[in-house]
C-alpha positions as semicolon CSV with decimal commas, in nm:
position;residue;x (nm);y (nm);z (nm)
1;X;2,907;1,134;-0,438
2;X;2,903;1,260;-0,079
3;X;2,626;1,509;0,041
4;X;2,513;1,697;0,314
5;X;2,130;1,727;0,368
6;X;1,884;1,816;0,635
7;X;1,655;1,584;0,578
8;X;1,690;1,246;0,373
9;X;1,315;1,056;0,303
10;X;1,391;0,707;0,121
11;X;1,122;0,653;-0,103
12;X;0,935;0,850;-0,352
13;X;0,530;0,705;-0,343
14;X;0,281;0,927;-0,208
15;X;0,436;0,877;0,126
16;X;0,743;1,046;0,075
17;X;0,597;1,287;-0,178
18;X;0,369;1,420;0,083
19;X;0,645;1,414;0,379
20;X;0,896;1,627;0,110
21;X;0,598;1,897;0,077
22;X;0,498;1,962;0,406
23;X;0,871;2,023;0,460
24;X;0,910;2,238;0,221
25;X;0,628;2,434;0,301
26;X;0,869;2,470;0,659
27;X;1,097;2,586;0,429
28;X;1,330;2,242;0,541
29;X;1,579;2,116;0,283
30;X;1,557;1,776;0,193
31;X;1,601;1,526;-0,036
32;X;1,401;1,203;-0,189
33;X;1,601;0,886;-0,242
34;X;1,422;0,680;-0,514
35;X;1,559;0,370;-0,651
36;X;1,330;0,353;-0,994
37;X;1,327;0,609;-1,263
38;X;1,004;0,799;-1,162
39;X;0,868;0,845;-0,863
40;X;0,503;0,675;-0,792
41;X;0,635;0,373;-0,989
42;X;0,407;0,130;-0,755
43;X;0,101;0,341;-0,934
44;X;0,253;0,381;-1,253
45;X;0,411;0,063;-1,294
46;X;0,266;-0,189;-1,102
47;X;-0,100;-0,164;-1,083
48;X;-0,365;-0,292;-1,317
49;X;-0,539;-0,115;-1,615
50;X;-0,860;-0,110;-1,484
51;X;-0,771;0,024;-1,153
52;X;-0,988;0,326;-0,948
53;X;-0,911;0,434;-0,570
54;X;-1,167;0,285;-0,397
55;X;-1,285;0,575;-0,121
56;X;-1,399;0,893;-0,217
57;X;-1,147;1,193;-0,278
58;X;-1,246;1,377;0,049
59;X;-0,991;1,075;0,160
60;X;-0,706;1,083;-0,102
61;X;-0,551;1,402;-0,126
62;X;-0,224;1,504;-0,016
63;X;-0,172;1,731;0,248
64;X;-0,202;2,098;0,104
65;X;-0,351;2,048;-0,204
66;X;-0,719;1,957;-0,246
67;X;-0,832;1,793;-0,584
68;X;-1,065;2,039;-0,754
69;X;-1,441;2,021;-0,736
70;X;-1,457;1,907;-1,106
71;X;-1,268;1,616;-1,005
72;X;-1,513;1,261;-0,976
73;X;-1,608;1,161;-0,616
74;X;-1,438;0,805;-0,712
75;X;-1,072;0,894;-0,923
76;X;-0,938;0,664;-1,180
77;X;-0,547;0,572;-1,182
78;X;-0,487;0,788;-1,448
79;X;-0,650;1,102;-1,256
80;X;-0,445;1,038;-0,989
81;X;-0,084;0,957;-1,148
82;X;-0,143;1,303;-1,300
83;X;-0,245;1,444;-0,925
84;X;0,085;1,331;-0,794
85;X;0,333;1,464;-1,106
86;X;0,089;1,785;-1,089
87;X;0,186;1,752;-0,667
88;X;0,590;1,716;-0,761
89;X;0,562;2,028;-0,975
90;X;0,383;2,234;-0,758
91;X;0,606;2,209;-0,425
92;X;0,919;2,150;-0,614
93;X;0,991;1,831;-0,470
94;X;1,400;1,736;-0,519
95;X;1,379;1,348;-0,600
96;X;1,722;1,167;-0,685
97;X;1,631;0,896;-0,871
98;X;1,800;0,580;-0,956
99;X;1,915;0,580;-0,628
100;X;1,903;0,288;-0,429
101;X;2,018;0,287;-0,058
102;X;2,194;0,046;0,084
103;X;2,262;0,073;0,456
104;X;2,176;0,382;0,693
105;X;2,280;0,411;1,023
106;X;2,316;0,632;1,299
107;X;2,685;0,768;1,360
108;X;2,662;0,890;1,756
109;X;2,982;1,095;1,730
110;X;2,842;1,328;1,474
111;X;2,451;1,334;1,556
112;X;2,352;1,220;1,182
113;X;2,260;0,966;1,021
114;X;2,470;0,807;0,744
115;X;2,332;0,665;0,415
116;X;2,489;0,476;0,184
117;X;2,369;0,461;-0,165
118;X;2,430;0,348;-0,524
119;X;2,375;0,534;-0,837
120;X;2,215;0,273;-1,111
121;X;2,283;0,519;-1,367
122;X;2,654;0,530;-1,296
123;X;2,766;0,248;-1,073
124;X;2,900;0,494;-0,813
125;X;2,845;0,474;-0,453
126;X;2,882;0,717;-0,196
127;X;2,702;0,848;0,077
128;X;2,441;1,113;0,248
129;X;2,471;1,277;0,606
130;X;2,139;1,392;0,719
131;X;2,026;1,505;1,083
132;X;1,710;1,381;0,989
133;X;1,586;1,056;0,809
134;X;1,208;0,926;0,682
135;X;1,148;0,569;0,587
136;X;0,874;0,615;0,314
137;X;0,896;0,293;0,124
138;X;0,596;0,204;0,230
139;X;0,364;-0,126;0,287
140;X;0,367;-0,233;-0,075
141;X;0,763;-0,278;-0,171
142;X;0,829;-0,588;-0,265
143;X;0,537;-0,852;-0,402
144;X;0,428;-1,155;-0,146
145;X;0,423;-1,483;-0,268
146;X;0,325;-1,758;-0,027
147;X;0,578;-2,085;-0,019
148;X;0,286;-2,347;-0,204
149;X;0,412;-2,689;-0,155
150;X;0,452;-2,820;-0,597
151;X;0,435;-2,454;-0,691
152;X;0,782;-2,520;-0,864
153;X;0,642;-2,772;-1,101
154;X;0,309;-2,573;-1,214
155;X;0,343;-2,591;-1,597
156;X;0,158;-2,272;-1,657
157;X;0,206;-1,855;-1,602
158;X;0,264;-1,807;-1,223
159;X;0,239;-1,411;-1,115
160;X;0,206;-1,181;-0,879
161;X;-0,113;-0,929;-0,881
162;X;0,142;-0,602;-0,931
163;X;0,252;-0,775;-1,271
164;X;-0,105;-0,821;-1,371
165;X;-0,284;-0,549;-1,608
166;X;-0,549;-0,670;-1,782
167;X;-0,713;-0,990;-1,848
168;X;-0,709;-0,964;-2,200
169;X;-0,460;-1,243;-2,284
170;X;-0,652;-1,432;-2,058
171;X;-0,920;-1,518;-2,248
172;X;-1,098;-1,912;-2,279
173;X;-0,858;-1,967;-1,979
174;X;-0,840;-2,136;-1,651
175;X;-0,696;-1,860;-1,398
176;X;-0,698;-1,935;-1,053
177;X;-0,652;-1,599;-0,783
178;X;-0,511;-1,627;-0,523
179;X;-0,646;-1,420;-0,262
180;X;-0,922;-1,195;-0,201
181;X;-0,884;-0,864;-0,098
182;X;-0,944;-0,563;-0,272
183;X;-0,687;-0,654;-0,587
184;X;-0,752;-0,988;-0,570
185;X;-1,140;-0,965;-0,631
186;X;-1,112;-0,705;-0,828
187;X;-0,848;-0,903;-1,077
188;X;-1,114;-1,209;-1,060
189;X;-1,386;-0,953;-1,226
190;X;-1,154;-0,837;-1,484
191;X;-1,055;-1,205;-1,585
192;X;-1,439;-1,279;-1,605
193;X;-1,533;-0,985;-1,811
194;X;-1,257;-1,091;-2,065
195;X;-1,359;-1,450;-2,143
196;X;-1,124;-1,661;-1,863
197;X;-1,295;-1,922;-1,622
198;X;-1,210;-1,796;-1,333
199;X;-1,180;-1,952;-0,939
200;X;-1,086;-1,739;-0,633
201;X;-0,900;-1,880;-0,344
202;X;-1,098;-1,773;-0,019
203;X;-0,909;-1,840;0,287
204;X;-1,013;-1,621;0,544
205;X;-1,340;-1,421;0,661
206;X;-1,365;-1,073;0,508
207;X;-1,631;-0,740;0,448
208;X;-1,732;-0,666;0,128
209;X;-1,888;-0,380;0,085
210;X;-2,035;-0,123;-0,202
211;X;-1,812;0,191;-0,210
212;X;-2,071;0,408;-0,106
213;X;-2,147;0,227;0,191
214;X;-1,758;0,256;0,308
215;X;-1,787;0,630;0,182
216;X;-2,137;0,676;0,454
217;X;-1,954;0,529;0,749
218;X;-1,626;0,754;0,716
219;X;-1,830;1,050;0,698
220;X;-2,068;0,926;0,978
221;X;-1,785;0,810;1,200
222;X;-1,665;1,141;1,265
223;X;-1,944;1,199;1,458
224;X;-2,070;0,869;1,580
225;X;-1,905;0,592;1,770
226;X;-1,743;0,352;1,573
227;X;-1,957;0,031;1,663
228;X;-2,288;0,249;1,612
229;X;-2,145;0,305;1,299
230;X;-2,049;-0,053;1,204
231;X;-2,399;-0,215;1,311
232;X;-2,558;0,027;1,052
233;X;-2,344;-0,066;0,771
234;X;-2,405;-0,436;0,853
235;X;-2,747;-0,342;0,828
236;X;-2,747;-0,217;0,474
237;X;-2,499;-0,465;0,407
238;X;-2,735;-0,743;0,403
239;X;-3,031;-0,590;0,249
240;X;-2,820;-0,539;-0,044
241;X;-2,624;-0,893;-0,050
242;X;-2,806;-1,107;0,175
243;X;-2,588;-1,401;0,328
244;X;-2,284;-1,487;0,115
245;X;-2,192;-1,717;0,338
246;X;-2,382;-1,989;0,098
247;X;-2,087;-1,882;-0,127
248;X;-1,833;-1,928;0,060
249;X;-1,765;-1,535;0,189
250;X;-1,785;-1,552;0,568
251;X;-1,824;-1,212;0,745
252;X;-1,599;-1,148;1,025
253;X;-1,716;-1,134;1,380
254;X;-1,559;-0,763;1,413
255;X;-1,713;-0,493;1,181
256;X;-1,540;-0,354;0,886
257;X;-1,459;0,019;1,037
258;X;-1,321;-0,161;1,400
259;X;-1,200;-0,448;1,221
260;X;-0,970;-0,157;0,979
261;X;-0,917;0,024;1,317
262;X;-0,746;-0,316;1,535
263;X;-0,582;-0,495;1,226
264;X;-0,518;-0,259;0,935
265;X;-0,782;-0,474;0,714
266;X;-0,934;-0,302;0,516
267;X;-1,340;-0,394;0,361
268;X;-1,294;-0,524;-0,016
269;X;-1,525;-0,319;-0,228
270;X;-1,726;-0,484;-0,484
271;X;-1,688;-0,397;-0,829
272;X;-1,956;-0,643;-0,954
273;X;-1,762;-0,944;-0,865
274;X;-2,034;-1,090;-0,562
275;X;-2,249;-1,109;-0,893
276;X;-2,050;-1,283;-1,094
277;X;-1,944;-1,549;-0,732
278;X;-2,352;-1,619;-0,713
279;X;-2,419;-1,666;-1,099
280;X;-2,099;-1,871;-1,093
281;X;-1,917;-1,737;-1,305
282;X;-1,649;-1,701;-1,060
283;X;-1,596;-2,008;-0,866
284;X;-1,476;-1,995;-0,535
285;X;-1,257;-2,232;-0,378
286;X;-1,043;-2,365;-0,052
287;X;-0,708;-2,263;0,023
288;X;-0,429;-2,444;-0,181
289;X;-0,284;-2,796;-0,083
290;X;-0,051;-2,824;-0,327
291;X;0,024;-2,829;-0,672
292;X;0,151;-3,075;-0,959
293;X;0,183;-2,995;-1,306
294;X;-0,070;-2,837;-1,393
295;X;-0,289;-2,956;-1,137
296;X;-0,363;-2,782;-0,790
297;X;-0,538;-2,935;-0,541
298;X;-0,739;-2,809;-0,277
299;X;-0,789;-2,777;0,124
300;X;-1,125;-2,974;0,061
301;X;-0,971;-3,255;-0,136
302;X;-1,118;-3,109;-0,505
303;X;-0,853;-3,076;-0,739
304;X;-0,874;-2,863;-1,114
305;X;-0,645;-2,769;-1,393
306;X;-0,551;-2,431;-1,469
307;X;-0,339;-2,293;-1,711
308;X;-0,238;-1,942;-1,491
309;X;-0,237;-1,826;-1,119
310;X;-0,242;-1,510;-1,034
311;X;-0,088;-1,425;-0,649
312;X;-0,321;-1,143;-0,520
313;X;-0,146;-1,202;-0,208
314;X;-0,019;-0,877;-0,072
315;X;0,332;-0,687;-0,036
316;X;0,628;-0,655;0,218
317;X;0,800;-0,414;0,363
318;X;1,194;-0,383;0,284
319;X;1,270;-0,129;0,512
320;X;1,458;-0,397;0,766
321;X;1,720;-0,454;0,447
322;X;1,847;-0,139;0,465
323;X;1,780;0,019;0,785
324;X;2,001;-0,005;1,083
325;X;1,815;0,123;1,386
326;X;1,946;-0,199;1,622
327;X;1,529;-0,241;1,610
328;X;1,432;0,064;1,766
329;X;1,171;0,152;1,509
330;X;1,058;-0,091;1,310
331;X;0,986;-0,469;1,367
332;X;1,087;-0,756;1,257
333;X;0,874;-0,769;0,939
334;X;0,986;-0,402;0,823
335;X;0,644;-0,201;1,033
336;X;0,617;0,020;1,324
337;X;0,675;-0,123;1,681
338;X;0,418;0,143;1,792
339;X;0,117;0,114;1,724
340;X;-0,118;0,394;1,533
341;X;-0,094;0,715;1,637
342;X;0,225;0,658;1,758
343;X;0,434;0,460;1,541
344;X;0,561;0,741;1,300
345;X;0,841;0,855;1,547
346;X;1,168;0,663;1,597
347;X;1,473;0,832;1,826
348;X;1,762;0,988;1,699
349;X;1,583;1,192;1,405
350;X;1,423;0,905;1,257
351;X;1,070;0,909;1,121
352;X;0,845;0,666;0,888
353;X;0,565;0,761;0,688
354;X;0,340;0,515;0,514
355;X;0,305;0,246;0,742
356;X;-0,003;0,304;0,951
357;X;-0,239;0,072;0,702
358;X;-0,452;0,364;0,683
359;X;-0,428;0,429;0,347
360;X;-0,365;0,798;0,184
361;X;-0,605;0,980;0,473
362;X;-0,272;0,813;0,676
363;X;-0,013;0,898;0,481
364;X;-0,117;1,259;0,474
365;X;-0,133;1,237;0,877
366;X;0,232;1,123;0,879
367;X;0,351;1,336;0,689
368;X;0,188;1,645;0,884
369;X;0,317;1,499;1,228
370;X;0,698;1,457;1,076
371;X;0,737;1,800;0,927
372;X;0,575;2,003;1,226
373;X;0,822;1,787;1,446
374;X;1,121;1,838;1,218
375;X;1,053;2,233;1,209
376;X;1,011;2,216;1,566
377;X;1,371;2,045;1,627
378;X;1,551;2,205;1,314
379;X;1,452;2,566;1,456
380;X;1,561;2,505;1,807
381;X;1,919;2,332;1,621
382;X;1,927;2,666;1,437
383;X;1,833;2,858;1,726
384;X;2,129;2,675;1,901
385;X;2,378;2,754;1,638
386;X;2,339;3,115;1,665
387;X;2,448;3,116;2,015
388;X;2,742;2,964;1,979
């Protein structure tokens, strides 16, 4: 199993999806590397029932292909699953699947990078040449569970939020979440609305916001500064919530479209779960001290039983396990050394798409920026060629 390719993307999410269209529009051969059996598998395998895309679908699309106007301003999972096999159809994407990669480096003597990979199907390993390589596995690879001093001993169900799908089996009882982003909160609400008594572990200060406020100050930010832009959404903010601070939701001193700029963090937006925090049906509490049995105890000293937690506590990158790029690249945690708009190019032919926290408005940037590169550098290479 040894091949020959222009261009090699590892991953096959909307990331690489996107970077394997616009280079076939450029009419550039490549390839997708995916280690599951479908592509999208984070979105078709590991996301919860109840799930929607949060921003409106101005935002979400894919670079060349629009949803229609029929389509909801707000799309549901299942909308959108079918928007990406309806996207690998339409540009005739090549995907590999069951493919995992194992090492790729860059071999100076021939000017191409070298991945090695294993077929799951078969057991055989062999390798890919490519002048050209995109990391596309994205921000959300591999589940994040924090190190919780007991957590070994709980006597209950212990999971992470991308094994979680609906709170169903939950019901009568005592589920603590961890975390409280978007999934997180979101999880909490579902858990509520199905019967369980719920607590939320708030650690840190954090936006939340109503999805048409975040959808008014994307569409006003094109045209206004972004701090103009932030004070008014603070504004409306707190004629709609008030101060949640009583509830243990601190606001951070930044606002939510600079704060998304500097750090990647993105507003949470409430699906009805504030409600549930004030009437308390959702109980929030301090960051975890430890745990024993079935008992966890808290920063503040309080200590409850529960018979689940839930680990809404974010993903990793595992680009750094395969890649070999002596650091050039990517960090030590598996992101861009550069910072946004600069950290999709590497040297040597390497690219990443995916990694700019900027959700699927960023993915469809990378992906523009690699291929017009790539076509620019694979038609001089070609031009080359000729003359010799």
């Amino acid at each position: 199993m040894n091949r020959e390719e222009v261009v090699v993307i590892v991953g096959g999410g909307p990331a690489g999806l996107a970077a394997a269209a616009c280079l076939n529009v450029c009419l550039i051969p490549n390839v997708i590397l995916e280690k599951e059996g479908t592509h999208a598998h984070l979105w078709k395998n590991k996301t919860y029932d109840r799930l929607n895309l949060h921003l409106a679908k101005e935002f979400c699309n894919l670079p060349n292909h629009p949803f229609p106007d029929s389509t909801p301003t707000y799309i549901s999972k299942k909308t959108f699953i079918t928007y990406l096999d309806d996207y690998v159809e339409k540009f005739h994407i090549n995907i590999r699947y069951k493919t995992t990669v194992k090492t790729a480096f860059y071999d100076e003597k021939e000017n191409k990078w070298v991945i090695w990979v294993r077929d799951e199907a078969s057991g055989e390993e062999g390798e890919y040449l490519a002048r050209f390589l995109v990391v596309a596995t994205g921000e959300n690879a591999e589940g994040l569970v924090p190190d919780v001093k007991g957590l070994e001993s709980f006597d209950g169900e212990v999971i992470h939020s991308c094994e979680y799908k609906c709170g169903e089996g939950y019901f009568g009882k005592r589920v603590l979440v961890v975390g409280c982003g978007n999934s997180g909160m979101e999880i909490a609400y579902d858990l509520s609305n199905f019967g369980a008594k719920t607590f939320i572990v708030v650690r840190s200060p954090f936006h939340v916001m109503r999805k048409e406020l975040i959808h008014l100050g994307m569409v006003l930010a094109k045209y206004l500064p972004t701090k103009v832009v932030d004070t008014l959404l603070l504004i409306l903010n707190w004629f709609h919530y008030f101060n949640l601070s009583k509830y243990g939701i601190i606001k951070p001193t930044m606002g939510p479209l600079s704060l998304k700029a500097a750090t990647g963090r993105s507003a949470v937006i409430d699906v009805g779960t504030v409600s549930k925090i004030k009437t308390g049906e959702i109980q929030v509490v301090k960051e975890i001290q430890s745990v024993s049995g079935s008992e966890v105890e808290f920063k503040d000293g309080k200590i409850y039983d529960f018979d689940a937690i839930i680990f809404a506590t974010g993903y990793r990158s595992v680009a750094n396990k395969w890649l070999k790029d002596e650091g050039w690249l990517m960090n030590e945690d598996g992101f861009p050394k550069k910072k946004f708009p600069n950290h999709w190019k590497g040297k040597n032919g390497l690219y990443c798409a995916g990694f700019a926290r900027r959700g699927l408005a960023g993915i469809s940037m990378d992906a523009q920026l690699i291929a017009k590169d790539i076509d620019m550098l694979y038609e001089r290479n070609q031009a080359c060629n000729k003359l010799e």
